[in-house]
Each structure stands twice: as C-alpha cells, then as structure tokens.
C-alpha positions in Angstrom: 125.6 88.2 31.8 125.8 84.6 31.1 124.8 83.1 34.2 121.5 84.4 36.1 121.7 84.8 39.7 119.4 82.7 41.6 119.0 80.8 44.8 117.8 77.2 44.8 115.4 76.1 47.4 117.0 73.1 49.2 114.7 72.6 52.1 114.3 69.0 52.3 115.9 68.4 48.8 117.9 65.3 47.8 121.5 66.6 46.5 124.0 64.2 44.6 127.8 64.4 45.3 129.9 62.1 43.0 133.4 61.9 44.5 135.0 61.1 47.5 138.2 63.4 48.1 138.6 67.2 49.7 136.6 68.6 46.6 133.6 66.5 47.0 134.1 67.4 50.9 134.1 71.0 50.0 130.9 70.9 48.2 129.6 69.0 51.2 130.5 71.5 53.7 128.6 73.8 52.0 125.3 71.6 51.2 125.3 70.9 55.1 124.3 74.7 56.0 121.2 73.8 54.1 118.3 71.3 55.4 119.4 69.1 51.8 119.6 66.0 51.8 122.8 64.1 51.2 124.0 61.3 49.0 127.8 60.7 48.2 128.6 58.3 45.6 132.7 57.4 45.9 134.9 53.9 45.2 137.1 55.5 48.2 135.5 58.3 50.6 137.8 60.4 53.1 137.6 60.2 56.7 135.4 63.2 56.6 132.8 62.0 54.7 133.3 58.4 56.6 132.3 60.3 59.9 129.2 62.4 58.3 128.1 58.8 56.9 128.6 57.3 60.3 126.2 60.4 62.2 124.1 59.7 59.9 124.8 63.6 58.4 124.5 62.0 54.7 124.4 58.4 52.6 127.5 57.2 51.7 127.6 54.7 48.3 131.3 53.0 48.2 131.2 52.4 44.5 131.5 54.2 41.3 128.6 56.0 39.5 125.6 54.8 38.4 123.4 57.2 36.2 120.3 55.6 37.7 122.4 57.3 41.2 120.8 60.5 39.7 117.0 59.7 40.1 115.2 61.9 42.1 117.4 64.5 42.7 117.7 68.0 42.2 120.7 69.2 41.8 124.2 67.0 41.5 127.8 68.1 42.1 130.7 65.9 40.4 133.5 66.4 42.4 135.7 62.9 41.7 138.7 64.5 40.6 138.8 62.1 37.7 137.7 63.7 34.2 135.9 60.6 32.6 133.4 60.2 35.4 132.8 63.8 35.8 132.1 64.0 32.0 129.6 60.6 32.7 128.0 63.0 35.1 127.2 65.5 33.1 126.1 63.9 30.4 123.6 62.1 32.7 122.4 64.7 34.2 122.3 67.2 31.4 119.9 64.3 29.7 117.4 64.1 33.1 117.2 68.2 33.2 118.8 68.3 36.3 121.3 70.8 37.0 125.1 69.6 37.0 128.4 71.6 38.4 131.4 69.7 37.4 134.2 71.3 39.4 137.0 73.5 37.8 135.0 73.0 34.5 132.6 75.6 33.7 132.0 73.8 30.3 130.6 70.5 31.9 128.6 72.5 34.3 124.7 74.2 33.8 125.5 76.3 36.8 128.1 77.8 39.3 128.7 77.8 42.6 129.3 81.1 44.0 131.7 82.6 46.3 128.7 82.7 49.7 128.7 85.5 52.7 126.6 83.6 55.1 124.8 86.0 57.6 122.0 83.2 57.8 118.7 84.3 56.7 121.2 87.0 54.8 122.9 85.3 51.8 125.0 86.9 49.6 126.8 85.2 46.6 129.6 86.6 44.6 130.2 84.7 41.7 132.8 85.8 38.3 131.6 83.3 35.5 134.2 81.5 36.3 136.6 83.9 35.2 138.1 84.8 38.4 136.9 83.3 41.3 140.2 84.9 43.4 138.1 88.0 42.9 134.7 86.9 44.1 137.0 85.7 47.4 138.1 89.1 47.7 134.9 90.9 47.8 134.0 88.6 49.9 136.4 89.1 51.8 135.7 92.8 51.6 132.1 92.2 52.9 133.1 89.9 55.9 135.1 92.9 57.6 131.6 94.9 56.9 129.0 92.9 58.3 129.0 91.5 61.7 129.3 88.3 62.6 125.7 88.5 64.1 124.2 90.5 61.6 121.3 87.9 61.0 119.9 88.0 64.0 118.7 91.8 62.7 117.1 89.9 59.9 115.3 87.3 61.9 114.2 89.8 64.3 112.7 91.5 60.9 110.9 88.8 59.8 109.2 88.1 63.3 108.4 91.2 63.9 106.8 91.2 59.9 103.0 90.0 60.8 103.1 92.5 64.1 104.6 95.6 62.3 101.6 95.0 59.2 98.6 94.6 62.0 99.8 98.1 63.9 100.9 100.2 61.3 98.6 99.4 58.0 99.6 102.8 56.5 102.3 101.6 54.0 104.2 104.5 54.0 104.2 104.6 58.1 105.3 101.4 58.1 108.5 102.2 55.8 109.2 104.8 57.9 109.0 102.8 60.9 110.8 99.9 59.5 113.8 102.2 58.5 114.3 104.0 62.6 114.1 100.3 63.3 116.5 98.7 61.2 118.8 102.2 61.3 118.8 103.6 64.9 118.5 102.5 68.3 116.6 99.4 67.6 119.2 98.1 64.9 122.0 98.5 67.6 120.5 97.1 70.6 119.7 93.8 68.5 123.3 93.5 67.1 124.7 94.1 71.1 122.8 91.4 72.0 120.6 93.5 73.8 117.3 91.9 73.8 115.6 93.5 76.5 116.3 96.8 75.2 115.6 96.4 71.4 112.6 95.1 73.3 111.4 98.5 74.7 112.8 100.7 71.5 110.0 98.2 70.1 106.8 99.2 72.6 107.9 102.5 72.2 108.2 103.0 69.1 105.3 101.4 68.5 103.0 103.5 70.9 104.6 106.7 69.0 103.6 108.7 66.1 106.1 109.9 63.9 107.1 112.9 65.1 107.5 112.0 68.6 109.6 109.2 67.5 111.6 110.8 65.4 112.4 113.5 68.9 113.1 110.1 70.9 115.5 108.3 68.7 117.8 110.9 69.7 121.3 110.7 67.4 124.8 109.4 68.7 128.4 110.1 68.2 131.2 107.6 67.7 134.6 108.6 67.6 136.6 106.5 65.4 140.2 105.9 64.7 141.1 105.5 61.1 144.9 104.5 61.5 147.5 105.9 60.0 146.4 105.9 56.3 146.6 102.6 54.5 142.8 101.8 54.7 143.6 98.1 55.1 144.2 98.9 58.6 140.9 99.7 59.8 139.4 97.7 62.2 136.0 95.9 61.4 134.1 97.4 63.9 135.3 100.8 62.1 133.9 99.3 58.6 130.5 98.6 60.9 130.3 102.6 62.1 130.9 104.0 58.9 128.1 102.1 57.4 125.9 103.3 59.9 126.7 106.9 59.9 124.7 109.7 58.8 127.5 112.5 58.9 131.1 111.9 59.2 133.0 114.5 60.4 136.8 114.0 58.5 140.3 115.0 60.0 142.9 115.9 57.7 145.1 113.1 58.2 141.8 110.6 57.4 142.7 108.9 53.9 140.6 109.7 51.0 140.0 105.7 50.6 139.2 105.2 53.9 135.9 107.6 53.0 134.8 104.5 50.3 133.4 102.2 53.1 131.2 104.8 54.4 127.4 105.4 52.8 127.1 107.6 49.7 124.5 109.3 51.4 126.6 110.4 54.4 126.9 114.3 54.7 130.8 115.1 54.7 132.1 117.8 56.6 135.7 118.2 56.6 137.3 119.9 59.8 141.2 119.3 59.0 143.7 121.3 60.9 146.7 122.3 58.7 149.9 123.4 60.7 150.6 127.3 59.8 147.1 127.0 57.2 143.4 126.6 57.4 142.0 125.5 60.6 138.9 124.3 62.5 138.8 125.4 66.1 138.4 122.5 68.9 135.1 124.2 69.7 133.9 124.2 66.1 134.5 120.6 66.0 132.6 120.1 69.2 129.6 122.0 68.0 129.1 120.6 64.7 129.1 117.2 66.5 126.8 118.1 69.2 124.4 119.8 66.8 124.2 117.1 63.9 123.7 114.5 67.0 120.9 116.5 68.5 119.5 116.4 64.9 119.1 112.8 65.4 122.0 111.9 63.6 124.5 109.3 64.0 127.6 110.8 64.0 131.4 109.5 62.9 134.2 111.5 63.6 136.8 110.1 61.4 140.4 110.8 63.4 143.6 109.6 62.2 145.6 106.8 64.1 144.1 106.3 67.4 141.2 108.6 69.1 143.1 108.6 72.7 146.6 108.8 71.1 147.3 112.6 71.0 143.6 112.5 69.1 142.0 114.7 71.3 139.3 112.7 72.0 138.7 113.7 75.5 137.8 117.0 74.7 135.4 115.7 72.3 133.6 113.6 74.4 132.8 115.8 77.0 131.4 118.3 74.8 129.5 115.9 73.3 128.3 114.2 76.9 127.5 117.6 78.3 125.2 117.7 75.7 123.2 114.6 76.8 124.3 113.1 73.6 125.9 109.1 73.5 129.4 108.5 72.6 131.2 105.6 72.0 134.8 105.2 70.9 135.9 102.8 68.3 139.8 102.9 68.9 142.6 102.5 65.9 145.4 101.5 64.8 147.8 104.1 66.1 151.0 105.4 64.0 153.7 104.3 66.2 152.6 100.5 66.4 151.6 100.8 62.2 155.3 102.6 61.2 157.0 100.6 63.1 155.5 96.9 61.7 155.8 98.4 57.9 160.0 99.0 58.5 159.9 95.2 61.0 161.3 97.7 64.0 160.4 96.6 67.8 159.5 98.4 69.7 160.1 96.3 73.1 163.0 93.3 73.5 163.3 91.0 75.9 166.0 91.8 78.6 166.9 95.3 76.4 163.5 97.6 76.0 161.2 96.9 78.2 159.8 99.9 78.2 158.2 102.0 75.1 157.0 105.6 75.7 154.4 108.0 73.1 155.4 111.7 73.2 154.3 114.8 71.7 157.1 117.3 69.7 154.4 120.0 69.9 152.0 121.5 72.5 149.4 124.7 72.0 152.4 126.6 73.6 154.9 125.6 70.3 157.1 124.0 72.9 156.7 120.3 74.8 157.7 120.6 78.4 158.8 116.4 78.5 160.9 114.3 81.4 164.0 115.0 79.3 166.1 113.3 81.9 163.7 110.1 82.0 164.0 110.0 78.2 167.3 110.6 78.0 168.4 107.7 80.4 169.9 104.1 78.8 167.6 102.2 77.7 164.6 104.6 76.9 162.8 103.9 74.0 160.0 106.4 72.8 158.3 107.7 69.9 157.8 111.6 69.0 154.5 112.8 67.6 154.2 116.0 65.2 158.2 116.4 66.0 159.7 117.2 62.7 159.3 120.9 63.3 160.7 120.8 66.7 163.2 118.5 66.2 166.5 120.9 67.1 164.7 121.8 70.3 164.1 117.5 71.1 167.4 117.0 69.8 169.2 119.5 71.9 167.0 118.8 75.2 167.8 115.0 75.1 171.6 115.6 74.6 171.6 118.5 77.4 170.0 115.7 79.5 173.0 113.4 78.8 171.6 111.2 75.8 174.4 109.3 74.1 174.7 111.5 70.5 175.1 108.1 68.9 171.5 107.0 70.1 169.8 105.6 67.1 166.6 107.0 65.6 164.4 106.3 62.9 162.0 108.6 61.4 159.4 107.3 59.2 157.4 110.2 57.2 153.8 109.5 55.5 153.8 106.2 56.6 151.7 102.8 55.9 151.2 105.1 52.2 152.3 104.8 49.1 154.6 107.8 49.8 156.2 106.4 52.6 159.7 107.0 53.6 162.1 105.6 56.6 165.1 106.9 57.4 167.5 105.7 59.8 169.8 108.3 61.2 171.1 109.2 65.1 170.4 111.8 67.4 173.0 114.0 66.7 172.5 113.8 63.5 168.7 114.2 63.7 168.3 117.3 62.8 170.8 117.3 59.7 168.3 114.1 58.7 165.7 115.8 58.7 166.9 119.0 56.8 168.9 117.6 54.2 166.2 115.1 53.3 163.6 117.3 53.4 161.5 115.4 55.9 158.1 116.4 56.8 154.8 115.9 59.1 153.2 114.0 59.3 156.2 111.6 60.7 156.9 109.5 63.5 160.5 110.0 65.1 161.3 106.6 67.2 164.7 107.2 69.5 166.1 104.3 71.1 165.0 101.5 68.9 167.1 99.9 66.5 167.1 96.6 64.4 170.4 95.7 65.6 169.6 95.0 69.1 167.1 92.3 67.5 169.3 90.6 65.5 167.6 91.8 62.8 169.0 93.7 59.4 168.1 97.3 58.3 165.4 96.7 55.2 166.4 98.0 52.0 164.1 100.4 51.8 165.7 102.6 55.1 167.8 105.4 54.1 170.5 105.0 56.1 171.1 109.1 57.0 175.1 109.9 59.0 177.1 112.8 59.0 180.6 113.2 60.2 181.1 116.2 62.1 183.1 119.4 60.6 182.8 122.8 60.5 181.9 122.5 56.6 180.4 119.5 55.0 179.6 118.6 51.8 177.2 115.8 50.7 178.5 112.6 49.1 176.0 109.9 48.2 176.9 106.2 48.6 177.2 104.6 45.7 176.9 101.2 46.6 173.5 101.8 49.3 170.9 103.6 49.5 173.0 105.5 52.8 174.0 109.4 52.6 177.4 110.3 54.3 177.6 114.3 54.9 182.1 114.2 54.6 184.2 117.1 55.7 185.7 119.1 53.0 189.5 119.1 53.0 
C-alpha cells in the first residue's frame, strides 16, 4: 500500500486552488461540502468560479501564482491545466511541508484524491493509487445503489443519541447489544422512513426494557422481494437495501446465484426452489419457514424471481405471513416480460397498432390454462406466455381454434437477461416446430403479437429467425447466409 488512507480535518481550514478552468472547478465542488476555506488563484477563472467569488462562496485572485499564495494553508490543489505552473506548485509546496495534488499527475502530488460516497457524517473513499480510478467510480457506483440516499440521518441520530445511550446503559456489553437492535431493527427503519415520531417510541421503549423483553418486542419482519429475471444488474436499489438488512433469505430457484453477493455473509440461506417434474418445496412449507424465522425476530427476504405479484405467488405469501401477525412489505422487480423484451429492442405497445399488452400463464396447478382464447386470438392482441414452453401445442392449437392468423408472429426468448440467453423469432403455426427443433426450454417467455416490423425497427442479429414450410415430410436446411432455419419439404 503506497498511499495511507486518511481523512484531513478541514473545518475552518484555508485550501489553495491554482487554476481556473472545469478541473480547478471540480476540485472546488468538492472542497465546498466541507466548512474549508477557499482561495482560487487563476489569470482567467470560469463563470463558475466568477459566481462562487461574487457570493462570496471563495476568494478569487485573477493572476498567476505566487509561491508566497501558499502561506498559511493546508492543503493546495494545482489544477491549471498548464504543466509548468502545476510543477511551480509542487515544488512550492513540497518545500513548505504542505500537502500538494497536481491533477492527472500522481508523480507531482504527496496525496490523492479519492473517488468519495458522501452519506454526510458517513464518508467513504475509494481510491486506486492512481492506477485505475474508472474502478474506484465503479465501486462507487456499486455502493450508491446500496446505501440510501438518507442513510446519514441513521448516523446523526447515532451520534445524538451517544451521551444518552452511555448515561442509561453503562454496562458496555448492554449497550452493544442495544446499539445493534437500534441500528438493525425497528429503530434503524423508522429513522430511514422518515419516521421520527416512531423511531421516537422504539427509543423510550427500548430504553425502559431489559434485554430479553426487548429482544420479544422487536418482533421480526418479512419482505418479499423481486430479483428480476437474472442479470443482477437489474435489481432495484431498494432490493440492494433489503438484502443488506436481512437475516435469512429465503431463495427461489430462478434467483441468480450473483444476485446472493449483495446480501450479508451472515444471512442464513434456505433454498426453497421448485423444479418442474423434480424436487419441490410445497407453498405451505414456504409459508411456514417464513412465518417461523419472522416470529424468531428475524427479518426476513424472500428472494423471487421477476416480479412478486407477476405469477410470483406473493398473495399467498403474504397472508400467511399477515395471519401470523407478522409485517410484510413488498419490494416489486423487474418482471421477465418488460426485461426480455428491452434485451431483443421489442415493444411491447405502438402507438395507433398495440395498445394493449396482456401477461398470461402456459400452466396452472391443473397442467392446463383455462385463458380468453377468443380475446387473445382477436387482431391486434399482443400478450406474453409464462412457463408456456411445455404447453405450447395446447396454446398453439387453442389460439388458432379461436381464429388466430397462423402467420401471427411470436418471439420466444429462453434464459433471458443471462449469459445463456437465446431469442428466437418464429410464428404461431410454427411455434411448436420452434420450440422442438431448437430444443427450447423454461424458463422462457413466449411474446405473440409483437413484432419489430410494425416499429420500423429491424430483427437484431442475435434472433434466430425460426420458419417452416408446411409438408407432410420436412427436412431441415440451415441458412447459409443468416442465422434463420427453413424446415423445406422433401421432393
């Protein structure tokens, strides 16, 4: 490690910028979240720093650098842009023992400035030796989507509540212990809602409790959360926020194994997937393990793919779990239709030509969905299947028994938003051909109705292109000049 982490104390500070450009106002930007102050020495300042100078934010100096400029400060940024000055810089601060950073020159510089996640009083700097600082960004980056926006208002509360917490409690360990169902449970939540009048009575009470009896009142919770289809870049940053905070996460089988790296390292796992015609967990089973880990105190994430309330079975869930007197909340996702359909640039509505977009299920508990056929099968309809791929003769047959046009166009998209994915673009009668000869299985999403060509948009590269002419016999005869398959009839 060449450079030592630390954090400067700039509270009433004088700070030296040299340069007057968008560097030097980047560096300025930054000082102002602190109580420094200000001085920016420049021949020619932006409008930027003009306007700071003007309300009185900082001290402007229009003319070049001065080493005497240096006196009395404590730390100096040269951000001119021009290599001489900066290098006058540093050598004029390097011989006062005050710390220099020369911009985009690590050599010229006796520290770094860090890539900064401000949750004010929370600070967190991400810094690469210069090496990378696109990386630092994306941690960064990584850390925004887990921490809310308000997070420091937990901290402040903490360090009000310091003095108060030491008087009542002066058993050490207590006081960890009460610290962590503060900053953990109820307490934690209410603060970062906004809640003050709440976290306000979690307070008194836990305060007039002893540990076991507030350990019984700081009864756990369950939050349903939907993971999306896969691609863990899809879930949403409240979803970052649960996992972080959960104690056990229940997993579905269709939950991505990277999705599981945002959550706690401490987090019991329990894994409840449902494999069609393999291992199962029962609905109930589901519903008990989340009612009893809850009533344990626990908070509770059941990890579903997609959306909860999109064939998710969430209902069910939560009123097992609110029969049980146990809080619920529902943190919705990204569901497969809307994800598939952005990764292969399909729309799903048109102006003037869909205006309506339906979600269906291929499969019920009985093996067989009783659907509108005739509503679906009408001009104009536009839906996606869920779970269809085993039942697509039966939808296939239904829609053109209802009077679908066999040319209808579909588009299946199997394992998508992964690395795995695959799209195929096919019609109805020829869905179930599709589907065979390419092998095609769950979990997929069948769109009917939809096509690029009604948008005025081409087919992407990456769609098989799946047709068949019809025979009696057929062989199959790839396309050599697309990715398309044409099923030919044999002479």
């Amino acid at each position: 490690m060449r450079y030592f982490p630390v954090f400067a104390d700039l509270d009433g500070a004088e700070v030296l910028v040299v340069g007057g450009g968008e560097q030097a106002a980047q560096k300025v930007r930054l000082l102002r979240k602190t109580r420094a102050r200000i001085t920016v020495v420049a021949e020619a300042a932006g409008e930027e720093l003009r306007r700071l100078a003007d309300e009185c934010a900082l001290l402007l100096l229009p003319r070049r650098f001065l080493p005497r400029d240096l006196d009395g400060h404590r730390l100096v940024f040269a951000a001119s842009g021009d290599r001489v000055t900066d290098a006058a810089v540093f050598r004029a601060a390097r011989a006062r023992g005050i710390p220099v950073n020369v911009v985009d020159a690590p050599k010229l510089s006796t520290f770094i400035t860090p890539a900064i996640l401000d949750r004010a009083p929370v600070t967190v700097a991400i810094a690469t030796e210069g090496a990378a600082p696109i990386l630092a960004r994306e941690i960064k980056t990584r850390l925004e989507a887990i921490l809310p926006a308000n997070f420091g208002r937990l901290a402040e509360r903490a360090q009000a509540l310091r003095a108060t917490l030491a008087k009542a409690v002066p058993d050490v360990r207590a006081r960890r212990r009460l610290w962590q169902r503060l900053l953990q449970g109820p307490f934690r939540r209410a603060v970062l809602r906004g809640a003050d009048e709440e976290a306000g009575r979690i307070l008194a009470d836990e305060l007039g409790a002893d540990d076991e009896s507030a350990a019984r009142r700081n009864a756990g919770s369950v939050v349903l959360i939907g993971c999306g289809p896969g691609d863990p870049d899809l879930l949403t940053l409240k979803a970052l926020q649960r996992l972080q905070e959960a104690d056990v996460l229940v997993i579905d089988r269709l939950v991505d194994a990277r999705v599981l790296e945002y959550a706690r390292r401490d987090a019991e796992r329990v894994f409840v997937g449902k494999t069609p015609g393999g291992p199962t967990t029962s609905q109930a089973e589901i519903d008990r393990i989340l009612v009893r880990e809850a009533k344990a105190g626990k908070v509770v994430a059941r990890l579903k793919g997609g959306d909860p309330f999109v064939f998710g079975r969430a209902a069910e869930e939560m009123a097992a779990v609110q029969a049980a007197g146990v809080a619920v909340e529902v943190v919705p996702g990204v569901t497969a239709a809307h994800a598939c359909a952005a990764r292969i640039g399909l729309p799903l509505t048109l102006r003037e030509r869909v205006r309506q977009f339906s979600v269906v299920t291929g499969t019920t508990a009985d093996g067989e969905p009783d659907l509108d056929w005739n509503a679906l099968a009408a001009p104009g309809s536009a839906f996606a299947v869920y779970m269809g791929v085993a039942n697509a003769p039966l939808l296939r047959r239904n829609l053109l028994a209802a009077g679908a046009d066999p040319d209808t166009p579909v588009v299946i998209v199997e394992n998508g938003t992964l690395a795995s994915e695959r799209a195929v673009a096919t019609t109805l009668a020829d869905l179930t051909d599709g589907i065979a000869s390419l092998s095609v299985a769950s979990p997929a999403v069948i769109f009917v109705g939809l096509d690029w060509a009604e948008a005025g948009l081409c087919r992407p590269q990456s769609v098989i292109a799946h047709h068949r002419r019809r025979s009696e016999a057929a062989v199959v005869r790839p396309n050599q000049h697309d990715d398309t398959v044409t099923l030919e009839a044999t002479p």
